[in-house]
C-alpha positions as CSV (number, residue, x, y, z in Angstrom):
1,X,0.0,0.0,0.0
2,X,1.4,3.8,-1.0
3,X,2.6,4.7,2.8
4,X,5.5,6.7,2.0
5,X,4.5,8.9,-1.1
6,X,1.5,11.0,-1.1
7,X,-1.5,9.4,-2.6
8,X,-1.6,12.5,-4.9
9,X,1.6,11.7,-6.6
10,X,0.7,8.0,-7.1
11,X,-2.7,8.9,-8.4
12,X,-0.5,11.4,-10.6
13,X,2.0,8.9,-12.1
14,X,-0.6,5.6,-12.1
15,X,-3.4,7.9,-14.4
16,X,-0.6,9.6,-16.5
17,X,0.7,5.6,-17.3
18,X,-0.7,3.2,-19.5
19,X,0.5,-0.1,-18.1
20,X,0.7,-1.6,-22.1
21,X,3.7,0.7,-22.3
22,X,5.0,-0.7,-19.1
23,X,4.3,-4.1,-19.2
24,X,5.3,-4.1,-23.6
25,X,9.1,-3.7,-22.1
26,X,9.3,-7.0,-21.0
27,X,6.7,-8.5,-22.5
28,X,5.6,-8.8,-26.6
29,X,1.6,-8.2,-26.0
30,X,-0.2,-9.3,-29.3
31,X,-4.1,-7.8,-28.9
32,X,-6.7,-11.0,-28.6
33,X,-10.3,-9.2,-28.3
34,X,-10.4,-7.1,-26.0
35,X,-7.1,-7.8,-24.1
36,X,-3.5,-7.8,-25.1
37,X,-1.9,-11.7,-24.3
38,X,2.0,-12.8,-24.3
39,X,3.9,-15.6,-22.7
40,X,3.7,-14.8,-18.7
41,X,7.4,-13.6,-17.4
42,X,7.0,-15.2,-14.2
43,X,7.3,-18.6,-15.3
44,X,7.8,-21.0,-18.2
45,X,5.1,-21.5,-21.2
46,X,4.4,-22.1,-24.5
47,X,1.9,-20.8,-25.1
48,X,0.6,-17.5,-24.2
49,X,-1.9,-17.3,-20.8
50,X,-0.5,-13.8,-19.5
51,X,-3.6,-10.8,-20.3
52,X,-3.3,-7.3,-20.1
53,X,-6.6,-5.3,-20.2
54,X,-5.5,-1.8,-21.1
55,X,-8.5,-0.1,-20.0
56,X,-8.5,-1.3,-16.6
57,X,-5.2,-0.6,-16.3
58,X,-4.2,-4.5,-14.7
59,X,-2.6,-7.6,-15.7
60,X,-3.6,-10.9,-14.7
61,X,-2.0,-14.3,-15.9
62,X,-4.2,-17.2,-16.4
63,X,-1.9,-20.0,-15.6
64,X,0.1,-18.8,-12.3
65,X,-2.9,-16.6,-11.1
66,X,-0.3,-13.0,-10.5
67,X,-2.0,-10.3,-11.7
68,X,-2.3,-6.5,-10.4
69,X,-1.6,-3.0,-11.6
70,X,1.3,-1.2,-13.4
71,X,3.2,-1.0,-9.7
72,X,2.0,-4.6,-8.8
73,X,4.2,-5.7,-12.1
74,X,7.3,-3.9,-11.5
75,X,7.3,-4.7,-7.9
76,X,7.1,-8.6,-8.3
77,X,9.4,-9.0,-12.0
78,X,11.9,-6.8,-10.6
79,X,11.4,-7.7,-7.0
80,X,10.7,-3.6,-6.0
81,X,9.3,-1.8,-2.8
82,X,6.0,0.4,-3.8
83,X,7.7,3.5,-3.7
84,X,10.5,1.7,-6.0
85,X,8.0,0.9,-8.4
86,X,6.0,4.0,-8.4
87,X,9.5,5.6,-9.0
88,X,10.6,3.5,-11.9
89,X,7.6,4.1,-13.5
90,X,7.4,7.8,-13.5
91,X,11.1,7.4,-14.5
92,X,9.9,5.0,-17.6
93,X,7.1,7.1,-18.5
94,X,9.2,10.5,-18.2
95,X,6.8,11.6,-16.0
96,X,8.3,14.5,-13.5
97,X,7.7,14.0,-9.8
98,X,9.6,14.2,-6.7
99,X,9.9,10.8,-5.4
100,X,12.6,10.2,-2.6
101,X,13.3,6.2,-2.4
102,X,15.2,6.0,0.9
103,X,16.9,2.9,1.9
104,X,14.0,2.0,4.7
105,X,11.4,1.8,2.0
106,X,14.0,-1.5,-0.1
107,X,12.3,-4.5,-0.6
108,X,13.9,-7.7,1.8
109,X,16.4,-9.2,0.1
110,X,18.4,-12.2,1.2
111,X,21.2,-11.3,2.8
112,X,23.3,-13.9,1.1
113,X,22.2,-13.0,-2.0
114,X,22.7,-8.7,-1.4
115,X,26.4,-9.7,-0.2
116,X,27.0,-11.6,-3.0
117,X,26.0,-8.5,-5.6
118,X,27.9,-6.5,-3.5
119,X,30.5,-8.4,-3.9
120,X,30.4,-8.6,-7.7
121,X,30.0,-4.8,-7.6
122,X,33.3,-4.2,-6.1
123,X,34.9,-6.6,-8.0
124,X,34.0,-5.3,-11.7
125,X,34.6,-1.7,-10.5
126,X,38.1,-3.4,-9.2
127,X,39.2,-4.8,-12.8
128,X,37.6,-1.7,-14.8
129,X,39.9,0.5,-12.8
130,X,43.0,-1.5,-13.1
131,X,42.4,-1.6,-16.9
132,X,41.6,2.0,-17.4
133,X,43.8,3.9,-14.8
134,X,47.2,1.6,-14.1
135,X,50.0,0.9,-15.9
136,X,49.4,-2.8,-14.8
137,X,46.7,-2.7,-17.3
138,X,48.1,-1.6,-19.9
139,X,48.6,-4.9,-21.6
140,X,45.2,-5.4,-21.5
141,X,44.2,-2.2,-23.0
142,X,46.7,-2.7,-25.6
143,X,45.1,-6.4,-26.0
144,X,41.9,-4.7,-26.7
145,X,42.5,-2.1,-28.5
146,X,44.5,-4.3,-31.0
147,X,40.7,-6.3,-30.9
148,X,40.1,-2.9,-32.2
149,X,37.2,-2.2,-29.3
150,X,36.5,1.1,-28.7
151,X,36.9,3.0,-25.2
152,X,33.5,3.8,-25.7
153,X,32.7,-0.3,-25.6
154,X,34.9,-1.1,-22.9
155,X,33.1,1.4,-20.9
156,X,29.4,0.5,-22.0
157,X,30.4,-3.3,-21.3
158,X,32.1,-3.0,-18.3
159,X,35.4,-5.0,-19.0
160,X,38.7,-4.7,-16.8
161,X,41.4,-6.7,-16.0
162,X,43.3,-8.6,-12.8
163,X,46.5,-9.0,-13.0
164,X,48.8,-12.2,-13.0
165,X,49.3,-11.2,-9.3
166,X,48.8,-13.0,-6.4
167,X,45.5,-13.5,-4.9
168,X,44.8,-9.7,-5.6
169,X,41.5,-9.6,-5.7
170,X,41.3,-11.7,-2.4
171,X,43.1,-9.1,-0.7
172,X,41.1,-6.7,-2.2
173,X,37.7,-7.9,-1.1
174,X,39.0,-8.9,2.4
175,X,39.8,-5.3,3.2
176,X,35.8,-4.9,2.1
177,X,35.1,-6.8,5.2
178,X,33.6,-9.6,3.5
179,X,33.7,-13.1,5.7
180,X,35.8,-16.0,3.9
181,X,32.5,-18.3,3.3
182,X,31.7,-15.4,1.1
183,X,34.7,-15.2,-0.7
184,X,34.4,-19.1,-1.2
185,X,30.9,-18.9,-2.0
186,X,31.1,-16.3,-4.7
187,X,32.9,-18.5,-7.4
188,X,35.7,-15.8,-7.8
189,X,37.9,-18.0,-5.9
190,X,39.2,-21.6,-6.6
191,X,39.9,-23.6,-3.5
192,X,43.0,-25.7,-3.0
193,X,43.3,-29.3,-0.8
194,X,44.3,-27.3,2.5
195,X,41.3,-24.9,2.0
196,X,43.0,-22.1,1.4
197,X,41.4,-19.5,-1.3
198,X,43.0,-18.4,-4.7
199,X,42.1,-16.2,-8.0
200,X,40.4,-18.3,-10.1
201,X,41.3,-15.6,-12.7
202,X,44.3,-14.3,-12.7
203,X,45.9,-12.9,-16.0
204,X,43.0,-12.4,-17.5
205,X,40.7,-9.4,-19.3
206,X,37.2,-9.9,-17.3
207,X,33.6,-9.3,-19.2
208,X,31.2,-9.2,-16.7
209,X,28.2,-11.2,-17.5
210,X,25.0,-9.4,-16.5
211,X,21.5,-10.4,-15.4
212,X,18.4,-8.6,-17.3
213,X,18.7,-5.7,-14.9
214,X,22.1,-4.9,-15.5
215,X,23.7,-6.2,-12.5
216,X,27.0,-8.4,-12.9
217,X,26.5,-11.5,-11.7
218,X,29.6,-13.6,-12.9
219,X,32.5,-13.2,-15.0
220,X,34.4,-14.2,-18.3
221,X,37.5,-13.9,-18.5
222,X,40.1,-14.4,-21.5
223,X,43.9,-15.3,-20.6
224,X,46.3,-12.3,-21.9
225,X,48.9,-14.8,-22.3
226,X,48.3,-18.3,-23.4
227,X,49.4,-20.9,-21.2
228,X,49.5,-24.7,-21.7
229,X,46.7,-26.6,-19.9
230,X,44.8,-23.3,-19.8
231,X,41.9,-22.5,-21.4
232,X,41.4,-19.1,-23.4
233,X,38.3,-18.7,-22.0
234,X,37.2,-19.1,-18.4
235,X,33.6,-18.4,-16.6
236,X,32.4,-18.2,-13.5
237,X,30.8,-21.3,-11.8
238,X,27.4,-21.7,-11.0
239,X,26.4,-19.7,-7.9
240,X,23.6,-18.5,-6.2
241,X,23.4,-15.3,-8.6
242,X,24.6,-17.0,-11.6
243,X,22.6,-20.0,-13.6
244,X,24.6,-19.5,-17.2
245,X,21.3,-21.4,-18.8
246,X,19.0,-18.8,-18.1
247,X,21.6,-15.6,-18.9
248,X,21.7,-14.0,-22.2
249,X,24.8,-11.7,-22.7
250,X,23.9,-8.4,-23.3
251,X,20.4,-8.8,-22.5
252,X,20.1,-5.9,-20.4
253,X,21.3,-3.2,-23.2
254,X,19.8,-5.0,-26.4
255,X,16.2,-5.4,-24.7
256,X,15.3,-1.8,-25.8
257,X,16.7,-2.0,-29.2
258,X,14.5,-6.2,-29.6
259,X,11.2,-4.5,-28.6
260,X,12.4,-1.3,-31.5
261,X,13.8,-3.2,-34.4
262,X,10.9,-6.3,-33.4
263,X,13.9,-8.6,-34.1
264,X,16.8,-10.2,-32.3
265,X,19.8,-11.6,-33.5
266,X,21.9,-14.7,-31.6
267,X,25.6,-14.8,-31.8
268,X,27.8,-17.3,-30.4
269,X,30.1,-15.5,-28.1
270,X,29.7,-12.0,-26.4
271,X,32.6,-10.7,-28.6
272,X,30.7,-10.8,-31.7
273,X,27.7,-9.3,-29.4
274,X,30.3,-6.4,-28.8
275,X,31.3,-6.4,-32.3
276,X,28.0,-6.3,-33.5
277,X,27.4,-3.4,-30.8
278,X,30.4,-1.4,-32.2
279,X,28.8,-2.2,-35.6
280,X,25.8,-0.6,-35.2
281,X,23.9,-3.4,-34.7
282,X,22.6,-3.1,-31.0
283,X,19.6,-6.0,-30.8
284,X,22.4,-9.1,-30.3
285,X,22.3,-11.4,-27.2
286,X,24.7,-14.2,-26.8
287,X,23.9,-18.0,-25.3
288,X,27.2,-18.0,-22.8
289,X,28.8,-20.4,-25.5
290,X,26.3,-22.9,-24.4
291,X,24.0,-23.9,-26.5
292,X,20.5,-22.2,-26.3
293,X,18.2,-23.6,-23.7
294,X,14.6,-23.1,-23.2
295,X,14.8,-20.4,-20.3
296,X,16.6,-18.4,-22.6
297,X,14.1,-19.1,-25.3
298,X,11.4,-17.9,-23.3
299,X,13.5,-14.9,-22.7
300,X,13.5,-13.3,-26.3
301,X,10.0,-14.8,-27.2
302,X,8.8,-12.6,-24.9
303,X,10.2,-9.8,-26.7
304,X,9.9,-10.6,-30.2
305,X,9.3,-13.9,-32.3
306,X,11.6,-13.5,-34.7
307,X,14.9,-14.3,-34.3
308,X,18.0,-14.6,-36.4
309,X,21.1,-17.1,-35.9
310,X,24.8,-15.5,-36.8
311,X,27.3,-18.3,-35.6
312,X,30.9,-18.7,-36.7
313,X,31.0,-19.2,-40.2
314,X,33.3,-22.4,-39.6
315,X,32.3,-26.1,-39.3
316,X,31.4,-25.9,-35.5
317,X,29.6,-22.7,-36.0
318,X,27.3,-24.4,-39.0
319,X,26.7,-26.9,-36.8
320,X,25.3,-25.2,-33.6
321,X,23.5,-23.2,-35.9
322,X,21.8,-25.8,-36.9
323,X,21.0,-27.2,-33.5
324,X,19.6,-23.9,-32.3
325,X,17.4,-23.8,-35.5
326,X,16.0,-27.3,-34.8
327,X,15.1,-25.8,-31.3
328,X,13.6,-22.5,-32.8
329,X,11.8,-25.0,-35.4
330,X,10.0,-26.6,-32.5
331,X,8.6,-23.1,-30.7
332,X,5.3,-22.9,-33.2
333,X,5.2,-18.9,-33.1
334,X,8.6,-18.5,-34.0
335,X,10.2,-16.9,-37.2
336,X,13.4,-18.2,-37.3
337,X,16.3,-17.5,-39.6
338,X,20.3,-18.0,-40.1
339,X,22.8,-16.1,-41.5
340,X,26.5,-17.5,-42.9
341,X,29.1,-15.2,-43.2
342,X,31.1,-15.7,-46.1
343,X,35.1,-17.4,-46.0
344,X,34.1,-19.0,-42.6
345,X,34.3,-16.0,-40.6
346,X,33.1,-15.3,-37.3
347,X,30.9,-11.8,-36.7
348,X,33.9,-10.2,-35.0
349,X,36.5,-11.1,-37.3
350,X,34.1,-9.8,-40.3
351,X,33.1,-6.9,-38.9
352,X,36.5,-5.9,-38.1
353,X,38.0,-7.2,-41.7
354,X,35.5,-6.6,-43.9
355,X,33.6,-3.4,-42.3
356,X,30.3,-3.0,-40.5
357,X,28.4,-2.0,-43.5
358,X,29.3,-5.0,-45.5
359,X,28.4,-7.0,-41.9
360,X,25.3,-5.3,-41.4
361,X,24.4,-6.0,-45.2
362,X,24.8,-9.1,-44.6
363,X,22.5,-9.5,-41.6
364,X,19.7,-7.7,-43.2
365,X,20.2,-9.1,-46.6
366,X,21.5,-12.9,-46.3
367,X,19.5,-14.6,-44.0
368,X,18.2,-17.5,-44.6
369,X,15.2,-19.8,-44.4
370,X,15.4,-22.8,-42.2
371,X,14.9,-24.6,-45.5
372,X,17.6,-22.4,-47.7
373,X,19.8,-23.1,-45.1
374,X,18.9,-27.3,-44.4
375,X,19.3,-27.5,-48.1
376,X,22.4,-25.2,-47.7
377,X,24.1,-28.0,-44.7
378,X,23.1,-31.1,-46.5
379,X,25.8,-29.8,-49.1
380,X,28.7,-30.1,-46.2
381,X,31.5,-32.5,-47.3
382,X,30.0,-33.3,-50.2
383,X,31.3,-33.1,-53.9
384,X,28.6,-32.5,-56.2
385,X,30.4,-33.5,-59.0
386,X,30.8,-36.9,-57.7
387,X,27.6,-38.6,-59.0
388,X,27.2,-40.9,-55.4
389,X,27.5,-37.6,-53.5
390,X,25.1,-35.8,-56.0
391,X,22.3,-38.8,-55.5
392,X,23.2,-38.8,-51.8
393,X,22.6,-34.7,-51.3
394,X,19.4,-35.3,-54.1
395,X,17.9,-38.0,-51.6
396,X,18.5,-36.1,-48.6
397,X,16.6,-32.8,-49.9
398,X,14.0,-34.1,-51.0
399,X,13.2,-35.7,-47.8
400,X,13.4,-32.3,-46.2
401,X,11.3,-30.9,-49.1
402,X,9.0,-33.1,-48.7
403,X,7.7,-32.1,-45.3
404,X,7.2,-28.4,-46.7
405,X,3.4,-27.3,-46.4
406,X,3.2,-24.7,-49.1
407,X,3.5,-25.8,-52.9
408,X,4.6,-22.4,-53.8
409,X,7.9,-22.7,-51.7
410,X,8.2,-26.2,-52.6
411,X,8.7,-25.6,-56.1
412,X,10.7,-22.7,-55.3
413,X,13.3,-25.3,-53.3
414,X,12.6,-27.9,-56.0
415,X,14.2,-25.8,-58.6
416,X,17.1,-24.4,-56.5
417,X,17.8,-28.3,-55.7
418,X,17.0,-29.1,-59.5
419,X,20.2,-26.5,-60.2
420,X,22.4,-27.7,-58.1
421,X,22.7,-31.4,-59.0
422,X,22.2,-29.9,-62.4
423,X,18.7,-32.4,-63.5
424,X,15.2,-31.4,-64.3
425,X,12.8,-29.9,-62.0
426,X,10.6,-32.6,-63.3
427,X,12.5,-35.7,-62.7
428,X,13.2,-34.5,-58.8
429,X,9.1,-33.7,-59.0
430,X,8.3,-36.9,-59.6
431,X,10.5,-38.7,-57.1
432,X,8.9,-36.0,-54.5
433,X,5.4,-36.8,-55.3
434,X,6.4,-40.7,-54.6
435,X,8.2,-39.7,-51.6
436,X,5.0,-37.8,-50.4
437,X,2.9,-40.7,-51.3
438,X,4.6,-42.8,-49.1
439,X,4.4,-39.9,-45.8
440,X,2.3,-41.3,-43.0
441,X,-1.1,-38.9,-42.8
442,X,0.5,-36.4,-40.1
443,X,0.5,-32.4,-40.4
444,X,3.9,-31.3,-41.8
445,X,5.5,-29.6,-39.7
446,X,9.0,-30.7,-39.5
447,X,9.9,-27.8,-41.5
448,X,6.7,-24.7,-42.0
449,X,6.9,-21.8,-43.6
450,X,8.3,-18.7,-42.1
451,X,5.0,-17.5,-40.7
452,X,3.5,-16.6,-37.4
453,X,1.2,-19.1,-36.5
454,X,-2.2,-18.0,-35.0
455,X,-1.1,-18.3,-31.1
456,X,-4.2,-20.2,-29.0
457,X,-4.1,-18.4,-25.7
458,X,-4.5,-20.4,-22.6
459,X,-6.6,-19.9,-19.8
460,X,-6.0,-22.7,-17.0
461,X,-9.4,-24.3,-15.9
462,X,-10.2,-23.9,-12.3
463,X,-13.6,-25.4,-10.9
464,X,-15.3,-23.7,-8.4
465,X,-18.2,-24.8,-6.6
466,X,-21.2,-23.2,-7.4
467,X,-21.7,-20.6,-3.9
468,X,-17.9,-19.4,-5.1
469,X,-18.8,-19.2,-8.3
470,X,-21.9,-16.9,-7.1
471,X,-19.6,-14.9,-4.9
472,X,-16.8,-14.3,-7.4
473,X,-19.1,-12.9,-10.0
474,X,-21.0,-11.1,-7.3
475,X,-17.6,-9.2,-6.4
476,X,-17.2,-8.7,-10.6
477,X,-20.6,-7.2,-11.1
478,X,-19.8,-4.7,-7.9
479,X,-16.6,-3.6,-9.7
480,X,-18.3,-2.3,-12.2
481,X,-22.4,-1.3,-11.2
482,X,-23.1,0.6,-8.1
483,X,-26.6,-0.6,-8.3
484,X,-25.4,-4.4,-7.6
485,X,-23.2,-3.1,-4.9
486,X,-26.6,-0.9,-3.4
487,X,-28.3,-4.4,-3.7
488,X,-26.1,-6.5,-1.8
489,X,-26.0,-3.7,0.8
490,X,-29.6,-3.8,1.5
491,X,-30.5,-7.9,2.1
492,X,-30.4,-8.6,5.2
493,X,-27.4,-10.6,7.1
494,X,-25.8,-10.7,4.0
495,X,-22.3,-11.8,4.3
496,X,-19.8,-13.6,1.5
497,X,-19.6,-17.5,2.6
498,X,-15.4,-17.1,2.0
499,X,-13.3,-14.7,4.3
500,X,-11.2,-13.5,1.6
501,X,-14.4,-12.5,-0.5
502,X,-16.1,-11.1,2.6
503,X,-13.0,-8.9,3.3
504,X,-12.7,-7.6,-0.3
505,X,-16.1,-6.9,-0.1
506,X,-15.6,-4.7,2.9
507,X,-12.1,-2.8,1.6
508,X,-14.1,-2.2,-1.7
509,X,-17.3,-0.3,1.1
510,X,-14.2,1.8,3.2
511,X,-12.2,2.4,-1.0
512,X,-16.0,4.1,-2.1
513,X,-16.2,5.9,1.3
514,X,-13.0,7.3,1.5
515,X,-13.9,9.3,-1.8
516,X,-12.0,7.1,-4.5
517,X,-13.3,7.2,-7.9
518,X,-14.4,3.2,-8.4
519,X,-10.6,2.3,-10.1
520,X,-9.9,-1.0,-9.8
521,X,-6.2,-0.3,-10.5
522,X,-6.2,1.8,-7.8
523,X,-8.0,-0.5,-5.4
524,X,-5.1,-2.9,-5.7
525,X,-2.5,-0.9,-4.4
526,X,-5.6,-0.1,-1.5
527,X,-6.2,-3.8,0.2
528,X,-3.3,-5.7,1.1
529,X,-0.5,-7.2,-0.8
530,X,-1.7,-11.2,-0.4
531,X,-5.0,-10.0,-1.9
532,X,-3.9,-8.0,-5.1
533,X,-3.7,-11.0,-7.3
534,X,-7.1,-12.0,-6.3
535,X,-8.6,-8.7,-7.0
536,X,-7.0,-8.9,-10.4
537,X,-8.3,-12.1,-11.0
538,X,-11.7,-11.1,-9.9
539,X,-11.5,-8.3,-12.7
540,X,-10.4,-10.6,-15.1
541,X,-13.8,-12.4,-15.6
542,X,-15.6,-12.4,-18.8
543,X,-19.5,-11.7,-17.7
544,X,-21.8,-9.7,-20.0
545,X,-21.2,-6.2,-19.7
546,X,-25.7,-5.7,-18.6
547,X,-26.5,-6.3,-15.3
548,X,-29.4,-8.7,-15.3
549,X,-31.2,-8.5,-12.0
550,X,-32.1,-12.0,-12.0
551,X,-28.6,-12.7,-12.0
552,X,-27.4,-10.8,-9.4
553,X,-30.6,-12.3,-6.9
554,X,-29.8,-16.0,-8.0
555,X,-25.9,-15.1,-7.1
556,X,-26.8,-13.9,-3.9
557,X,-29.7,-16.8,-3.0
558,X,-27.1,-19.1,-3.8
559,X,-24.4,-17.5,-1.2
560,X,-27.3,-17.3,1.6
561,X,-28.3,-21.0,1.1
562,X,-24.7,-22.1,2.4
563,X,-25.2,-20.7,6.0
564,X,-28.6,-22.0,6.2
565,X,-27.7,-25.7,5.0
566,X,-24.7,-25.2,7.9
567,X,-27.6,-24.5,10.7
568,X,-29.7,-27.2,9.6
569,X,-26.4,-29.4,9.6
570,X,-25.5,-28.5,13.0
571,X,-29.3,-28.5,14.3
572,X,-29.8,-31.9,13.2
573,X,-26.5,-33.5,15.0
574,X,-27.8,-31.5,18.5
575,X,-31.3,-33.0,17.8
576,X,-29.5,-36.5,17.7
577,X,-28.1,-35.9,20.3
578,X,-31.2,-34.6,22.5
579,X,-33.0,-38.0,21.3
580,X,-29.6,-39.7,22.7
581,X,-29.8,-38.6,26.1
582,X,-33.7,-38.8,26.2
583,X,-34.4,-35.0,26.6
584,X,-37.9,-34.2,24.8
585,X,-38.2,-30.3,25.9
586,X,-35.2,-29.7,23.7
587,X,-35.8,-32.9,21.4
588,X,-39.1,-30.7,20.5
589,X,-37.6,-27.1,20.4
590,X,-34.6,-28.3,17.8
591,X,-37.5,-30.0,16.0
592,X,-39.6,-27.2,15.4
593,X,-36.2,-25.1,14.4
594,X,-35.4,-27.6,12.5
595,X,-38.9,-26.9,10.1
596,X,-38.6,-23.4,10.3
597,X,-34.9,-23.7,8.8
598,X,-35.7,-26.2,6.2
599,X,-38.6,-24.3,5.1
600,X,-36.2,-21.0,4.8
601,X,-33.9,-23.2,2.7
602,X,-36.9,-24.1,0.1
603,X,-37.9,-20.4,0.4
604,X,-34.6,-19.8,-1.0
């Protein structure tokens, strides 16, 4: 609830903000009816259950029941106090207000976890510094700069250097007071036999790896001076900030450039992302040299659906571009496509040989179609002039061309594949017609066409007994008609049959009386926190926008029944009980109550 800044200023900043423009930031909203949907960033789906109703002004997801207003959002996907929120979004909608966040009003954080980014903190500001201000980093500059990177990109990324010195940085952080189990929990350190502590990376340039909020939570760092037994490049382990399957490189800068240019483009390694950066070319996100998992998936999905691989030209790079298309190929909504650089070459050795206009030329003008570019890798270590490998490369495409749905861009492949073996579209037609022929009756969807498909948004099934059905559309119908709310007021002994309805019910009485406008979004941030959701979720139901009067009498009949069928239930078991023990005074009274309440009941 807004405590700490004046309910003015909220009101200000909440009307002034259209949570679409929020929410769109983190989210790509496609509009279904009446709402906006897209795949819920609180946890993992397919297929979109996450709504946004823009003229309410709330979210609500379908699947994992959050849901609340513009602040409600921020606060839980960025884990943000109220007045954090309200200040981030006045910041994000350029709206100006005076909003102090002082450090009582930070949301709990474990402490663990706060050291730890602490700790990370002062350890990139340690290697940037040593990089950029000491002569002990001046092979390291020289290093870069020889990469040809920019001071401008060694600033915007954050790199430095430690020294080939030892355990510097562990003297370093221990003069920051922190305890030795978190120096050893941190992953900066490696640990020998005898337990003692030691720079896991000494001699080398450090890239800070950064979560989706721009905060470094683990390293990677490339040896100056190769060594035997060492590898070039070394990351941090897995810690309790760092999970390298759900961290995209340069997430946190390029999110603002996906959502602009409705596109995102996947390298292999965050030099190429920094490449591409100094290229122009700002929407690029690198998997960690892993390959790309589904947590990161849902990341850029989220954003935008169409994403394009640039690997390393080479063998290896062909091939994990081939494995991250087969992954793409599997997400329905996704329009995926591949560039090859030319000569084998990876992003950052093009860009910096070639030029960024030839690279970016490339990326806007080469890319290919899963199917360009299957046809494209069947060709590897093949010579098509040997007549086995041309029959070989012929079989294999038109296996793959046989699982394409549109006619038109079969043919097109058909005569591209025709051309290449050097025979007759109609020869390779009629072996494809056999070939299809002999396909099992199935959709084809191994390979589709570069499309969108139609997204089916989901909206989990919950079954609610009929009273809480009655109460939950009794609370809707409030919301929104101050006649239904005048009803309920005036039947007598009225009262919801669940305490969480009953109290919403009573916040929504005290939010009129107070001299609120009837605002759902601002009712949120009015009744507690562990009732938002609920509120949203009450908001979110579908029920004819009329009132009909018989309705709202059957809703309410139907809540009323439930404490009367609990009398009669409790009056019968006492009038057992009086039969039991032989009392007929009270055996008659609970008998005569007993009529009374089951003629209420058919009443009702």
């Amino acid at each position: 609830m807004a405590q700490r800044i004046p309910e003015a200023t909220v009101e200000a900043v909440r009307q002034k903000t259209n949570i679409v423009d929020v929410v769109g930031q983190y989210v790509q909203l496609k509009k279904q009816g009446k709402n906006l949907f897209g795949l819920c960033p609180f946890h993992e789906e397919r297929t979109p259950s996450f709504s946004v109703n823009e003229q309410k002004q709330i979210f609500h997801c379908f699947s994992c029941g959050r849901g609340g207003n513009v602040f409600n959002f921020l606060m839980d996907l960025e884990k943000l106090s109220f007045p954090e929120a309200v200040a981030k979004v006045a910041q994000m909608e350029n709206i100006p207000v005076d909003i102090q966040v002082g450090a009582q009003t930070q949301t709990t954080v474990d402490p663990q976890i706060a050291t730890q980014r602490k700790m990370y903190q002062k350890a990139q500001q340690f290697f940037a510094h040593i990089l950029i201000n000491t002569t002990t980093g001046e092979p390291a500059l020289k290093y870069l700069q020889k990469r040809k990177m920019t001071d401008q990109a060694i600033q915007t990324y954050g790199i430095g250097y430690l020294p080939e010195q030892p355990d510097l940085l562990l003297h370093f952080l221990k003069d920051q007071q922190f305890t030795f189990e978190d120096l050893r929990k941190s992953g900066l350190f490696s640990e020998t036999q005898s337990g003692q502590l030691r720079d896991r990376f000494s001699g080398r340039v450090m890239f800070p790896i950064r979560d989706s909020q721009g905060q470094t939570i683990a390293f990677s760092g490339r040896i100056l001076n190769q060594a035997p037994n060492e590898p070039k490049y070394l990351n941090s382990p897995e810690t309790m900030l760092f999970n390298k399957s759900k961290v995209l490189f340069n997430f946190d800068l390029a999110k603002g450039a996906i959502r602009q240019a409705k596109k995102v483009y996947l390298f292999e390694g965050f030099m190429d992302v920094i490449a591409a950066y100094e290229a122009g070319l700002s929407n690029g996100v690198a998997s960690m040299g892993t390959s790309l998992t589904d947590e990161q998936l849902q990341q850029l999905t989220r954003m935008t659906n169409h994403l394009i691989v640039c690997y390393d030209g080479d063998e290896p790079g062909i091939q994990a571009a081939h494995r991250a298309l087969g992954m793409l190929q599997q997400q329905r909504s996704v329009d995926a496509g591949v560039v090859v650089l030319p000569d084998g070459k990876d992003p950052d050795e093009y860009v910096h040989t070639v030029g960024a206009d030839a690279f970016k030329q490339q990326l806007e003008q080469a890319v290919l179609t899963p199917v360009a570019f299957k046809l494209r890798y069947l060709q590897r270590g093949l010579n098509l002039a040997n007549e086995k490998d041309r029959l070989t490369y012929t079989d294999q495409a038109l296996q793959t061309l046989v699982q394409v749905a549109s006619p038109v861009e079969r043919e097109l492949y058909l005569n591209q594949v025709a051309e290449t073996v050097s025979l007759s579209p109609e020869s390779l037609q009629q072996q494809l017609q056999t070939l299809q022929r002999q396909q099992p009756s199935r959709p084809k969807q191994a390979v589709r066409r570069q499309q969108v498909a139609p997204q089916a948004y989901h909206r989990q099934q919950v079954h609610y007994s009929g009273q809480e059905l009655a109460e939950r559309c009794l609370l809707y119908l409030m919301f929104h008609h101050p006649d239904v709310k005048t009803t309920v007021e005036q039947t007598p002994d009225f009262q919801f049959i669940h305490e969480n309805y009953q109290e919403i019910y009573l916040l929504w009485q005290s939010f009129l009386a107070e001299g609120h406008s009837p605002d759902i979004s601002g009712f949120i941030d009015y009744v507690p926190d562990d009732m938002q959701a609920l509120v949203a979720e009450l908001d979110s139901l579908e029920l004819p926008a009329e009132v009909n009067e018989t309705a709202v009498q059957d809703y309410i009949k139907r809540i009323m029944v439930n404490p009367l069928q609990e009398q009669i239930k409790t009056t019968q078991a006492s009038l057992d009980e009086a039969k039991r023990l032989g009392d007929q005074t009270r055996e008659a009274d609970l008998t005569v109550q007993l009529v009374q309440l089951f003629r209420q009941l058919k009443k009702a």
